[in-house]
C-alpha positions as a printed NumPy array, in Angstrom:
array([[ 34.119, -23.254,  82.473],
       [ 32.399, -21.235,  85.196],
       [ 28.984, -22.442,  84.039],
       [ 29.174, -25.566,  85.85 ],
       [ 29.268, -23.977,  88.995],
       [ 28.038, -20.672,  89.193],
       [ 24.35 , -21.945,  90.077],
       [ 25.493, -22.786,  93.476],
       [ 27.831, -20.127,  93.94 ],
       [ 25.201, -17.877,  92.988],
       [ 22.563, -19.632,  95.011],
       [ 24.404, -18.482,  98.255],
       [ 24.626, -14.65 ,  97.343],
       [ 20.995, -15.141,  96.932],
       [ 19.   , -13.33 ,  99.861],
       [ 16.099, -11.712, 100.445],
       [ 14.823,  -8.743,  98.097],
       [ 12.087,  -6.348,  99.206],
       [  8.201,  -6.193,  97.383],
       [  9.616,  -4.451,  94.376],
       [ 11.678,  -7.188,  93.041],
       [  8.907,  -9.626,  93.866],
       [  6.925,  -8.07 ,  91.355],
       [  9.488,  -7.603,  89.093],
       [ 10.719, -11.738,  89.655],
       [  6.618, -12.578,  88.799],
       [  6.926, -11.009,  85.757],
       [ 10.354, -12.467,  84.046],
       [  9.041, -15.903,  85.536],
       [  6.823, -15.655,  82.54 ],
       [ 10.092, -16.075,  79.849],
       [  8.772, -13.873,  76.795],
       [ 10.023, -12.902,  74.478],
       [  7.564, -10.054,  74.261],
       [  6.78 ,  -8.769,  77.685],
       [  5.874,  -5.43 ,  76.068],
       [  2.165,  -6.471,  77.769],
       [  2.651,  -6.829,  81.148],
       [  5.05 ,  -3.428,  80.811],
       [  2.104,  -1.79 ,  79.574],
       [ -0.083,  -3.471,  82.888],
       [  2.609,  -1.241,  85.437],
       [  2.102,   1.671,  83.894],
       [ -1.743,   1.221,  83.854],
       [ -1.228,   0.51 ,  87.269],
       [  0.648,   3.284,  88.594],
       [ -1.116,   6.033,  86.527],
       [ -4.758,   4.871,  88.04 ],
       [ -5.816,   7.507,  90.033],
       [ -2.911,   9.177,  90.552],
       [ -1.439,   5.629,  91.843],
       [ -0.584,   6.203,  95.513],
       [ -4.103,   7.243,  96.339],
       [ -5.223,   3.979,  94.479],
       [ -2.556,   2.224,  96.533],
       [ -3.687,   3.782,  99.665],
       [ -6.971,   2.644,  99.37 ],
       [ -6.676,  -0.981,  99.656],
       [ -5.184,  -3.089, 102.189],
       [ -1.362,  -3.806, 101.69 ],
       [ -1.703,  -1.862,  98.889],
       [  1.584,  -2.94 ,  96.945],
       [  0.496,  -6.735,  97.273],
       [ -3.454,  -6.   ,  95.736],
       [ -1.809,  -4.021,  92.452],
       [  1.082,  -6.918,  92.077],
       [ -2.087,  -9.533,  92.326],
       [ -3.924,  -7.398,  89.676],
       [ -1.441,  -6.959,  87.192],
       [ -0.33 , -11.36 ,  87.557],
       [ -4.125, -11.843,  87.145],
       [ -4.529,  -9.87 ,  84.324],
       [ -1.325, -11.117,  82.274],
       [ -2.265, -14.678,  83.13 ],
       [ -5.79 , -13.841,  81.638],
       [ -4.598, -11.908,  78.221],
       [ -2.032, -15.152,  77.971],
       [ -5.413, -17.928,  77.74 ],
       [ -7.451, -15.49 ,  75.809],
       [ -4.861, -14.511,  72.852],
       [ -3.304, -18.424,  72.672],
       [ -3.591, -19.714,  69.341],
       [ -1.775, -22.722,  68.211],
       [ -2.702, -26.182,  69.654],
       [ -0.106, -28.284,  71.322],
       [  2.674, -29.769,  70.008],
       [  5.374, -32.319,  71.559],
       [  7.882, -34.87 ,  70.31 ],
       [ 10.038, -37.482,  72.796],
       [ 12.991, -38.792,  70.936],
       [ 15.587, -40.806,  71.997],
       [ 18.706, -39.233,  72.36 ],
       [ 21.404, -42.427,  72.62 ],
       [ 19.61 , -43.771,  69.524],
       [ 18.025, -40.757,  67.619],
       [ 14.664, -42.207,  67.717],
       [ 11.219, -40.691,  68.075],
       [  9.262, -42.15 ,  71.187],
       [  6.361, -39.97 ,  71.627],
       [  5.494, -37.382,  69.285],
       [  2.24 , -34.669,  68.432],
       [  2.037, -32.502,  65.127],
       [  5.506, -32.537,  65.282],
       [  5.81 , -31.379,  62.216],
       [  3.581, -28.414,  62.591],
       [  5.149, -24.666,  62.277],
       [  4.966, -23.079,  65.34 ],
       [  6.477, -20.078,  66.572],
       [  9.278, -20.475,  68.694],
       [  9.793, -17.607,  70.945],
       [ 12.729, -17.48 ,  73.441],
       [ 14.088, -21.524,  72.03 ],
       [ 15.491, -19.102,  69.561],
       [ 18.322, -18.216,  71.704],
       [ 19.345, -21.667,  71.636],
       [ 20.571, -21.846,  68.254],
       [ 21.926, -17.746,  69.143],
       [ 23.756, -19.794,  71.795],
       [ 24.837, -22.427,  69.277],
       [ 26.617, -19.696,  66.767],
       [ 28.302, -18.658,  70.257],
       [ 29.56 , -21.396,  71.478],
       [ 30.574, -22.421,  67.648],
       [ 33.017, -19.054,  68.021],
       [ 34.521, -19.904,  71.435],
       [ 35.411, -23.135,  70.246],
       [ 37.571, -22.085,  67.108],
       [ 39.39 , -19.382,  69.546],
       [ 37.547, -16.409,  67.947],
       [ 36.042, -15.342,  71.18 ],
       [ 36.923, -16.246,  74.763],
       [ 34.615, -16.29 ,  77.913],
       [ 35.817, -12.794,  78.927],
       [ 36.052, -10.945,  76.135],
       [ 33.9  ,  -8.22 ,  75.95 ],
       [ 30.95 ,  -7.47 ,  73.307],
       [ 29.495,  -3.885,  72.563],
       [ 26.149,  -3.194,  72.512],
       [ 24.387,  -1.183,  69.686],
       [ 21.819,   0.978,  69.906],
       [ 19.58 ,  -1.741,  68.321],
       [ 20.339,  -4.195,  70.669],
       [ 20.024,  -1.819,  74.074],
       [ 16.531,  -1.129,  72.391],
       [ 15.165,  -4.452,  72.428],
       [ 11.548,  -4.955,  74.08 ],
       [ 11.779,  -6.849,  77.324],
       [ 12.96 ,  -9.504,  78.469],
       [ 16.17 ,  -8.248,  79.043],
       [ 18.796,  -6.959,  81.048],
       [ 18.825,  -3.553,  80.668],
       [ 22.208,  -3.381,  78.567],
       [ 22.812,   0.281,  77.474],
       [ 24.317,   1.922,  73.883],
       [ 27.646,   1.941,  73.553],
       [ 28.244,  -0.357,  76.628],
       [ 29.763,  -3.602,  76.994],
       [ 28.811,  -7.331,  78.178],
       [ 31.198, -10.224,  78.603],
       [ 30.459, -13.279,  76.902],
       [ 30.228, -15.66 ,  79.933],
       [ 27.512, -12.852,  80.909],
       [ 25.817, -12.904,  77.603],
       [ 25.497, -16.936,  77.622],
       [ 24.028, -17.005,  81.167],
       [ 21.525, -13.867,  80.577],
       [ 20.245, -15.715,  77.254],
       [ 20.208, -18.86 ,  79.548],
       [ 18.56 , -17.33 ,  82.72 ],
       [ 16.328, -13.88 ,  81.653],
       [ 16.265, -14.823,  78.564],
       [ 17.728, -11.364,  77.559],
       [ 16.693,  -9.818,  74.187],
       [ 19.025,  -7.302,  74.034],
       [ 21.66 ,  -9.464,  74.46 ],
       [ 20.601, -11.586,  72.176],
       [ 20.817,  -9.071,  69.571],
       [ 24.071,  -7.915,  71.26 ],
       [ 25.722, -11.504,  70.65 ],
       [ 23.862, -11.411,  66.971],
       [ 25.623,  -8.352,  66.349],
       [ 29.027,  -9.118,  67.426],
       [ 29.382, -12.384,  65.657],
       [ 28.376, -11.586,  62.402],
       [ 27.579,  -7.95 ,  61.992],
       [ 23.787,  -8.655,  61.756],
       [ 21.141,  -9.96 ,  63.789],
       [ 20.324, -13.164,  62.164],
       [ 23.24 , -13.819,  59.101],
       [ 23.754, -17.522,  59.244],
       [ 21.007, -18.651,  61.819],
       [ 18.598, -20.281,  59.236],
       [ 21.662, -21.379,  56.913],
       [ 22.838, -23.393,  60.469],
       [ 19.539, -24.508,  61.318],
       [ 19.342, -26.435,  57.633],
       [ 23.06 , -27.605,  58.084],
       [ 21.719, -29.182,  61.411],
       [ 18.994, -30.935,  59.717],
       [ 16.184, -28.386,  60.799],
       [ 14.487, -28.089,  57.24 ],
       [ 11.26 , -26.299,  58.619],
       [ 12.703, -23.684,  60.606],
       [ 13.435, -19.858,  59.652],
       [ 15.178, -17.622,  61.882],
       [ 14.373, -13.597,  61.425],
       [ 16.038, -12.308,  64.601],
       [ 18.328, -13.685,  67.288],
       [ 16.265, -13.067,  70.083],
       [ 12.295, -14.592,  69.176],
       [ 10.538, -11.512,  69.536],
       [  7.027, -11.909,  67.584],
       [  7.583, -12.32 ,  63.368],
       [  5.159, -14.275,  61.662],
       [  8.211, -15.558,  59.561],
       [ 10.205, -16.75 ,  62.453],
       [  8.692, -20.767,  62.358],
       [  9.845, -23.832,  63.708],
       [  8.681, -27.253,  64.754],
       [  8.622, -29.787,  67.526],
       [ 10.983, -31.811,  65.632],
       [ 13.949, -29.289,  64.541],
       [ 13.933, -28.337,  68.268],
       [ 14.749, -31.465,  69.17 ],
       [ 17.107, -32.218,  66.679],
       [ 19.261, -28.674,  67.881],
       [ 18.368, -29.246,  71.541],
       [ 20.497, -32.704,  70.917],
       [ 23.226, -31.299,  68.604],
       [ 23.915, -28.834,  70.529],
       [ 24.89 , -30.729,  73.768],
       [ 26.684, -33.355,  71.495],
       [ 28.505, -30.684,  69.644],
       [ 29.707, -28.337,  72.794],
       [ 29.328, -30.569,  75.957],
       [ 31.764, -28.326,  77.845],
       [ 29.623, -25.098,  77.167],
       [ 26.165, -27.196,  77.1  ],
       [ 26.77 , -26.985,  81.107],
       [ 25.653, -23.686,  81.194],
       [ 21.924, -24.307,  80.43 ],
       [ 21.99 , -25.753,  83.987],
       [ 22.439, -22.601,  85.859],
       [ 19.767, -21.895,  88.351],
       [ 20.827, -18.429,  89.766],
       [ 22.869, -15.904,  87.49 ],
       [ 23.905, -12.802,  89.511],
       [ 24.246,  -9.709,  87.209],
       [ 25.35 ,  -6.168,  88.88 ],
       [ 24.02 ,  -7.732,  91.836],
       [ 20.858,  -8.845,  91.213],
       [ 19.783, -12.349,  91.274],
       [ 18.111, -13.947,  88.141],
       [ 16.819, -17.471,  88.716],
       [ 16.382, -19.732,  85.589],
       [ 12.593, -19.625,  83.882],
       [ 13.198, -23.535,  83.489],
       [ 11.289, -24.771,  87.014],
       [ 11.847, -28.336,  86.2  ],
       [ 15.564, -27.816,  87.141],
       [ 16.206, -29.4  ,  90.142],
       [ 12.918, -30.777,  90.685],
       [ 13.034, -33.533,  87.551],
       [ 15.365, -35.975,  88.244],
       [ 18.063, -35.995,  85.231],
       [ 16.845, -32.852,  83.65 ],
       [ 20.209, -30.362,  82.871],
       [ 18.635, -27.878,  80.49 ],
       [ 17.503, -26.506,  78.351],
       [ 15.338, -23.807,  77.455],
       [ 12.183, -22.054,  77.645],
       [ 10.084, -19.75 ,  75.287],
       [  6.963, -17.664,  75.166],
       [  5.095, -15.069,  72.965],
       [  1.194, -14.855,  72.983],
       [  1.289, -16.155,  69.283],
       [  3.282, -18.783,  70.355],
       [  2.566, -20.233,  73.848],
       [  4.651, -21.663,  76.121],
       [  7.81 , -23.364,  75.197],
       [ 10.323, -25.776,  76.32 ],
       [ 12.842, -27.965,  75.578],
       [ 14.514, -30.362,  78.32 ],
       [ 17.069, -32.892,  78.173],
       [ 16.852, -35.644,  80.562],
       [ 19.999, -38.162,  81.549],
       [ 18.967, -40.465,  84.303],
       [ 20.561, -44.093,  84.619],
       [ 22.052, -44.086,  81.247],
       [ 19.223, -43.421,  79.64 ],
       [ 18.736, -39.787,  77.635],
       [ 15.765, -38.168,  76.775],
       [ 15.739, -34.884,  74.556],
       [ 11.928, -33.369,  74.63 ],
       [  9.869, -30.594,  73.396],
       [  6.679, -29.055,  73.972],
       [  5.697, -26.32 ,  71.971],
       [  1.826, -23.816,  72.371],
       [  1.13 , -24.798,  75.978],
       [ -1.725, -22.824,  77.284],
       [  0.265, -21.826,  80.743],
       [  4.356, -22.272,  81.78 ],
       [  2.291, -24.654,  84.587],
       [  0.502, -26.719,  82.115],
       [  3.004, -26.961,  80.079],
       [  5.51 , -27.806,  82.722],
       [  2.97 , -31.072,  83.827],
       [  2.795, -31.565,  79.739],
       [  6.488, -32.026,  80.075],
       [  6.816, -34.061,  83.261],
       [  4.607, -36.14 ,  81.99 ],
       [  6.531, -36.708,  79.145],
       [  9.091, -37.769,  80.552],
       [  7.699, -40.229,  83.264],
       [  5.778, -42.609,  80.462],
       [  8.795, -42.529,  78.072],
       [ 12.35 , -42.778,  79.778],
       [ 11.702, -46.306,  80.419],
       [ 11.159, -46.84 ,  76.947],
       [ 15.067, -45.19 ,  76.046],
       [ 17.806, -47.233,  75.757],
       [ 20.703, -47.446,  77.395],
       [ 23.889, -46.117,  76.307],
       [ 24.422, -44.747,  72.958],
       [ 23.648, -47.271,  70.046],
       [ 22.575, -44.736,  67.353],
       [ 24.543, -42.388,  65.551],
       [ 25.071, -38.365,  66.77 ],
       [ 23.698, -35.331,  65.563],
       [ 25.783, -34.482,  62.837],
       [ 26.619, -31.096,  61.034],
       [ 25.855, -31.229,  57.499],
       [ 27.317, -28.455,  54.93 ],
       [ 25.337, -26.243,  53.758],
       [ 23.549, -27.005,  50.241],
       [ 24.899, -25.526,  47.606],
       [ 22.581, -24.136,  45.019],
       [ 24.431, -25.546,  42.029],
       [ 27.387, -28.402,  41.722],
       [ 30.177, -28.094,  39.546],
       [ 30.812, -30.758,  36.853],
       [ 33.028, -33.536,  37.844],
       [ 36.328, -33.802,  36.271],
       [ 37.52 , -36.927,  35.147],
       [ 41.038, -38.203,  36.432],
       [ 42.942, -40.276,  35.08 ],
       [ 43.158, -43.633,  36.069],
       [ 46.384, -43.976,  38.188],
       [ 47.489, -40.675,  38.838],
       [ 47.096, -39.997,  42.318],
       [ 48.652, -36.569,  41.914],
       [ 45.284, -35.262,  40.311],
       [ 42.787, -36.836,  43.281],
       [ 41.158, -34.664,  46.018],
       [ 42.56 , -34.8  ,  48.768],
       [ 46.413, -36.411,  47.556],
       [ 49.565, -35.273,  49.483],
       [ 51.421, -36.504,  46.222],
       [ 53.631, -33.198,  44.709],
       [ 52.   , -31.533,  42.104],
       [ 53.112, -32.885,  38.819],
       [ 52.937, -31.199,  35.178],
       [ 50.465, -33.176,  32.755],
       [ 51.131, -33.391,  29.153],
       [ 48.849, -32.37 ,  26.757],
       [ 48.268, -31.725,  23.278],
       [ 47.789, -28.495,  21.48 ],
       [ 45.784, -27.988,  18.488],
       [ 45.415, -25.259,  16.238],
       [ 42.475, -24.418,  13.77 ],
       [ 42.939, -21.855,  11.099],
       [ 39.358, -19.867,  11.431],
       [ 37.46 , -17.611,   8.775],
       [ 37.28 , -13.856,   8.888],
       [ 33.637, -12.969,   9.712],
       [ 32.29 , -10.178,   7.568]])
C-alpha cells in the first residue's frame, strides 16, 4: 500500500511555492467543508477598487490583502460558532470511556464525514471490487461541489489511491461525492445504514462529503466508535490517514491534522469544520502499548481545539491499558424491520438445521383433504 510511505516521499518533492499558494495553503489549512466564505473574501478582495490600485497602495501589497482576508475568516468563524464543546477519551485496547463531555450531544460533523466515505471505500477494495488504481469518473455533481476540493472536472477521472489521500489531506468534496457516486450510484446509499451496523445509533449521513445539512448529525461518541472500527477493520488501508504531504498534478497538499508528527503516537485521523459545526477532530494515539481513540467536536478555533485535544491526551494515556483486554469494534447486521417466524425442526434431523452440510433429504408428510361447500 503506497499510503504508508508517500508522506515522506512526498515530503521531498516539497519546495518552495511563490505568495499565491501561500494564500491559497492559509485557506485549506482551515479543513471545511464549506469554504464557500472565505471564496467569497478573494473576490471581495480583488474587486475593491479595481484591486491592483488597492494593492498598490499599501506596502507589500499581496501580504496586507492575504492578512485581511485570514483576519476576517478567523473573525466570521468566532462570531457564527454555535454549539458548545464536546469530547469523549475512550480506551481503545479495552473499549472503555476515560474522559468524556456531552458526548452524547448531536453535533454536526463536517469533514469526519469522509471517514465513514473512506470506510465504504476501503470496505470495496477489500472484497476485490475496486483496486488502488482503478479509475473513478466524476459527475457533473461531484466536479460541482463547493470547496474544499481538488478541482476534479465533469467527465474526468481520479484514481482511487488519489481519491483516499485527497479525502485524507484537502479534504476534497468533490471527491467525496466522486467516490459516493462510484460505489453505489448515489451520494449517501448505505452511509447511515453502516453507521447503525457499526453501533453509531445517533448519527445520520445526508451526503458523503459534510457540506452544511441540518440533518447530517452525529456525536462525540459514534465518532469514536468509527474512528476505532475503522482502523481495526482495515489496518492495511487505515495507514493512509497518516500522510502528511499528498502531491496531486504537482502541487503539494499537506494534511489539515497539525498534531501529526508533533504528538507522539498520534497516526490519524481526521479533521472537520463548518461554521454550524466548529472545529473537528478525531485522533488515534498508540504510544507504549497503550491506544487512545479521541474526539473533539465545536471547538471555537483548529488552535483551540488542537490544545483541547493535546490535552486530552496528556491527562488520559496513562490511564489506558496496555495491550488489548477488551473486545473489538464489531460489525453488526443491519436491523431488520420485521423477523420471520421460527420454524420448528425436528428433534434429530440435522438435515433441516441452518447451517448443516448434511444432503438434503425428502420429509414425509401427510396430506389431508376437506370436501368444502359451494358459496352462493
Amino acid at each position: 500500500m503506497a499510503c504508508a510511505r508517500s508522506g515522506a516521499q512526498s515530503g521531498l518533492r516539497y519546495g518552495l511555492f511563490g505568495l499565491v499558494a501561500v494564500v491559497a495553503g492559509a485557506t485549506v489549512s482551515i479543513d471545511p467543508a464549506d469554504a464557500r466564505h472565505h471564496w467569497s473574501g478573494y473576490k471581495h478582495a480583488a474587486h475593491h477598487r479595481n484591486g491592483h490600485k488597492h494593492v498598490a497602495h499599501h506596502r507589500n501589497g499581496y501580504r496586507h490583502v492575504a492578512h485581511r482576508i485570514a483576519r476576517a475568516g478567523r473573525s466570521a468563524h468566532v462570531e457564527s460558532y454555535s454549539p458548545s464543546s464536546a469530547s469523549i477519551v475512550i480506551d481503545a485496547n479495552t473499549g472503555s470511556v476515560l474522559q468524556a463531555l456531552n458526548p452524547d450531544a448531536l453535533r454536526h460533523p463536517a469533514s469526519l464525514t469522509k471517514i465513514m466515505t473512506l470506510y465504504l471505500l476501503f470496505e470495496q477494495i477489500e472484497a476485490g471490487k475496486v483496486r488502488l488504481d482503478t479509475p473513478l469518473s466524476v459527475s457533473v455533481h461531484a466536479s460541482e461541489q463547493a470547496p474544499t476540493k481538488l478541482g476534479l472536472k465533469p467527465g474526468g477521472m481520479i484514481t482511487v489511491e488519489d481519491a483516499i489521500k485527497a479525502m485524507i489531506t484537502r479534504s476534497a468534496n468533490d471527491v467525496a461525492v466522486a467516490v459516493a457516486e462510484n460505489l453505489a450510484g448515489d451520494e449517501v446509499q448505505f452511509m447511515s445504514q453502516k453507521a447503525l451496523s457499526l453501533g453509531m445509533t445517533r448519527t445520520t449521513y445526508v451526503n458523503a462529503s459534510g457540506l452544511p445539512d441540518d440533518n447530517q448529525i452525529t456525536t462525540a461518541r459514534d465518532q469514536a466508535v468509527l474512528g476505532r472500527a475503522i482502523q481495526e477493520r482495515f489496518p492495511r488501508y487505515y495507514k493512509c490517514f497518516s500522510t502528511a504531504v499528498f502531491v496531486y498534478h504537482g502541487q503539494a497538499i499537506r494534511n489539515h491534522n497539525h498534531l501529526l508528527g508533533s504528538v507522539e503516537g498520534v497516526d490519524g485521523i481526521k479533521t472537520g469544520f463548518t461554521r454550524a459545526s466548529g472545529f473537528n477532530l478525531v485522533t488515534s494515539v498508540r504510544r507504549g502499548g497503550r491506544y487512545l481513540v479521541a474526539v473533539v467536536l465545536g471547538g471555537r478555533t483548529s488552535a483551540q481545539r488542537d490544545a483541547h485535544m493535546r490535552e486530552l491526551i496528556s491527562s488520559n494515556i496513562k490511564l489506558a491499558s496496555l495491550g488489548q483486554v477488551g473486545p473489538v469494534a464489531v460489525e453488526k447486521a443491519p436491523v431488520k424491520a420485521a423477523r420471520p417466524p421460527q420454524v420448528a425442526f425436528p428433534e434429530g434431523d440435522a438435515a433441516l438445521r441452518p447451517g448443516s452440510t448434511e444432503p438434503i433429504r425428502p420429509l414425509l408428510v401427510k396430506t389431508v383433504t376437506y370436501r368444502t361447500a359451494t358459496l352462493r
